[in-house]
C-alpha positions in Angstrom: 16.9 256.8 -11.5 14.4 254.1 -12.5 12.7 253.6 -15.7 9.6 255.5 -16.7 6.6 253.4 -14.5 9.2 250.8 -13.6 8.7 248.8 -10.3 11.7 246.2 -8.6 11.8 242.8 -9.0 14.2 240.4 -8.1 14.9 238.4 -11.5 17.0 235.4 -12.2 18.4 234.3 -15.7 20.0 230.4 -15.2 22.9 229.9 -17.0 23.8 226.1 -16.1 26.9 223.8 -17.5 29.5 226.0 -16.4 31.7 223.7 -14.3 32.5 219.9 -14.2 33.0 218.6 -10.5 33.9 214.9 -10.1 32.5 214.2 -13.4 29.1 215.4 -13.0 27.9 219.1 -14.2 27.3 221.7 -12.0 24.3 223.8 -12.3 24.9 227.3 -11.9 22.3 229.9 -11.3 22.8 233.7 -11.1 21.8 236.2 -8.1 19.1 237.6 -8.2 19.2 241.5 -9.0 16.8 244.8 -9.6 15.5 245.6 -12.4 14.2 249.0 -14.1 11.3 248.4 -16.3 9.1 245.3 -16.7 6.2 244.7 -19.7 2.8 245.4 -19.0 0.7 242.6 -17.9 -2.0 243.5 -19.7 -0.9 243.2 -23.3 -1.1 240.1 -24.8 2.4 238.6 -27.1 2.5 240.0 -30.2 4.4 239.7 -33.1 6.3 242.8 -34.6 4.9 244.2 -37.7 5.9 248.0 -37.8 9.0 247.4 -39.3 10.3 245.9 -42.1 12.9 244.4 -43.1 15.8 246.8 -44.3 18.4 246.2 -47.5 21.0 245.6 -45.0 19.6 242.5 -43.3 22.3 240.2 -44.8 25.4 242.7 -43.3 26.6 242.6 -40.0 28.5 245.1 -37.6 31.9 243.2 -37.4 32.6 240.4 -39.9 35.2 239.4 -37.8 33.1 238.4 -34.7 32.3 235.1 -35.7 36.7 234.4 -36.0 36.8 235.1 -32.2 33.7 232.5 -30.8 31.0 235.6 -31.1 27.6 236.2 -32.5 27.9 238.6 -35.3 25.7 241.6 -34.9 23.2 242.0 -37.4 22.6 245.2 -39.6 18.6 244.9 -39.5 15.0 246.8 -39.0 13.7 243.8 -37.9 12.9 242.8 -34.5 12.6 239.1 -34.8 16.0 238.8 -36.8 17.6 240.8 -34.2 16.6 239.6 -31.0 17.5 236.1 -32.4 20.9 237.4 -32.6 20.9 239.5 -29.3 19.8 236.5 -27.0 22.1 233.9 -28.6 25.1 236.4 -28.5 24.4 236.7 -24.5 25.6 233.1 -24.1 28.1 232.4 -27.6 31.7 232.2 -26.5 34.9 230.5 -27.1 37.7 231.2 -24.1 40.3 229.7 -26.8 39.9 233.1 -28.7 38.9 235.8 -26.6 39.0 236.8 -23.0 35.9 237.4 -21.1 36.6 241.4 -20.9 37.0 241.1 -24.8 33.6 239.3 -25.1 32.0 241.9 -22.7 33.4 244.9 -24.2 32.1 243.5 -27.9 28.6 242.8 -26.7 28.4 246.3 -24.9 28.9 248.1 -28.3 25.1 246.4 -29.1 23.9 248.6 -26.7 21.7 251.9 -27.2 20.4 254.6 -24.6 16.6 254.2 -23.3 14.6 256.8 -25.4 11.8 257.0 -22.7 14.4 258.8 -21.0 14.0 262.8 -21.8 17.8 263.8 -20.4 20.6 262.3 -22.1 22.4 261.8 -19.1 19.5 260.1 -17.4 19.6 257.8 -20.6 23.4 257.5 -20.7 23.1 256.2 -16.6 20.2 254.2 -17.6 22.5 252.0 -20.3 25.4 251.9 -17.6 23.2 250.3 -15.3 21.8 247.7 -18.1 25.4 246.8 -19.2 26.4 246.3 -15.4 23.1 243.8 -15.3 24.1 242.1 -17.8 27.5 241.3 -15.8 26.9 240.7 -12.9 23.0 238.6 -13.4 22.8 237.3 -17.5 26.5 236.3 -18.4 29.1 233.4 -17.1 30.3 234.6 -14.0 34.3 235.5 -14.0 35.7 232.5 -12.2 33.2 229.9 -14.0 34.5 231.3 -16.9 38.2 230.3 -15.9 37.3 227.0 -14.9 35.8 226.6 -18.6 39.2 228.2 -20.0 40.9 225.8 -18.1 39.8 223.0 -20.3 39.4 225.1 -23.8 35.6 225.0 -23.5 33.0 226.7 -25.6 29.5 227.4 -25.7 27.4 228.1 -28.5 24.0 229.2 -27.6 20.6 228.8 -30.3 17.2 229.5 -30.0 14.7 227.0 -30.1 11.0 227.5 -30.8 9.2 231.4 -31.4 10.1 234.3 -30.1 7.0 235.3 -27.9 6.9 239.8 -28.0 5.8 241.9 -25.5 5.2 246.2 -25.5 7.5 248.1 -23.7 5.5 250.4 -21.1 5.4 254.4 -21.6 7.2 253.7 -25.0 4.7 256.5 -27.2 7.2 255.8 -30.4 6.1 251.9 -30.2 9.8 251.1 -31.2 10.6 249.1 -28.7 10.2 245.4 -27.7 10.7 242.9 -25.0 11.6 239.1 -26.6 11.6 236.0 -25.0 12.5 232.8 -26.2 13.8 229.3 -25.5 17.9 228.5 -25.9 19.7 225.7 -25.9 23.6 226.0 -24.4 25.7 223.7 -25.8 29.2 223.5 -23.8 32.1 221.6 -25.3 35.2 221.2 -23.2 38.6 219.2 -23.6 38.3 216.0 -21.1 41.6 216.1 -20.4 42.6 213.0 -22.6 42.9 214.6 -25.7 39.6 214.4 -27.0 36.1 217.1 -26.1 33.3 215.9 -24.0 30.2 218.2 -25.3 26.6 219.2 -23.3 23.5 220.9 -23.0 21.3 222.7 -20.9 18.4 224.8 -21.7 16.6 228.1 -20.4 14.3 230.5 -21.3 15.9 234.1 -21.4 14.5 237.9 -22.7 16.3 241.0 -24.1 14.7 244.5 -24.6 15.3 245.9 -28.4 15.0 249.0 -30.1 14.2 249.3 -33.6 13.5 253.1 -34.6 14.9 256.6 -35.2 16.0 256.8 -32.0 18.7 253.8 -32.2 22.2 255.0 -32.1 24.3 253.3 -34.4 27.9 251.8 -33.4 30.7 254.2 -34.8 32.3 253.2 -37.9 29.8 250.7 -38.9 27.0 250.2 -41.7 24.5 250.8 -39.0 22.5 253.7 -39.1 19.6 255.2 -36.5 16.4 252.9 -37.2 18.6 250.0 -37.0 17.3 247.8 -34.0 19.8 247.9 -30.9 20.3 246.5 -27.3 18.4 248.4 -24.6 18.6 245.7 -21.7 18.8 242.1 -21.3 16.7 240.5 -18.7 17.4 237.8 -15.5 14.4 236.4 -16.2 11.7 235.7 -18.7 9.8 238.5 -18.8 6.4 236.6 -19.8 3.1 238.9 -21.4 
């Protein structure tokens, strides 16, 4: 079932760098795919205001995150803090201390069901479906992945610049947000002679948050419902 007032797009997010061929990088740029809800056209970018910041800002989810080559998640009300977070954790890895189902299953615990669903089970299908986007058109594809482990590479993703916000159609509780923002990818690899060769590629990449009551918290965490959460991350720059 699509998204309250969605329509289908095809929508690519480029995530270049990820293999060396004869010395030269290889751009790599993911399928396109369809997509389940898209900003309306006719709102201009705005900054987030409803919420403020809450006591928690400074925690995080899992301390130990940042051990394994990951973006801690942060404990926050605040959309601008969060999606920070959320879009540099999309492309942060290190294959020297995690495998790419490890890295997968951590950034699927960010997730949280679409409240403009009424059914739970229409929202529970709904985050399957966002969580299967986000392998198969956002992240390093499997074997581009292997070809980085092969040489102990990295990437550390940043944002650069504002985020630019966007309303989230049919979304009466206001809670929710579509970000967008520049990031710069910076892949560091062994070149095979003992030392790292290091590069970087840009692109301009969006993530759907929820900040509100309806947020459900990861288990065993300092989270709690208002905290903001992961509704879907986006192919493409979704642009006011």
């Amino acid at each position: 079932m699509a998204a309250p007032g969605a329509r289908r797009n095809g929508l690519v997010w480029a995530i270049v760098g990820a293999a060396v061929l004869l010395g030269g990088v290889v751009a790599i740029i993911i399928a396109s795919i369809g997509t389940h809800a898209t900003p309306d056209p006719t709102h201009s970018a705005t900054s987030p205001s409803s919420h403020a910041p809450s006591p928690s800002d400074s925690a995080v989810v899992d301390p130990g995150a940042a051990d394994k080559g990951w973006v801690a998640e942060p404990v926050t009300t605040d959309p601008s803090t969060y999606m920070t977070a959320a879009l540099e954790a999309a492309g942060t890895f290190d294959t020297t201390k995690s495998s790419r189902d490890q890295w997968l299953a951590y950034l699927d615990t960010w997730f949280t069901p679409d409240t403009r669903y009424s059914s739970k089970a229409d929202q529970q299908a709904a985050m399957q479906r966002s969580k299967l986007e986000l392998r198969q058109g956002v992240v390093l594809p499997d074997s581009d992945w292997e070809s980085l482990a092969g040489e102990d590479g990295r990437v550390a993703t940043t944002i650069t610049g504002s985020i630019t916000f966007v309303p989230v159609t049919e979304d009466p509780s206001g809670d929710m947000r579509i970000g967008t923002a520049n990031v710069t990818l910076k892949y560091t690899r062994s070149d095979g002679s003992g030392g790292e060769t290091s590069y970087e590629d840009h692109a301009r990449v969006s993530v759907q948050v929820l900040c509100g009551p309806g947020s459900v918290p990861t288990p065993d965490s300092s989270q709690r419902a208002g905290d903001c959460k992961v509704v879907r991350y986006f192919t493409q720059a979704m642009e006011p």
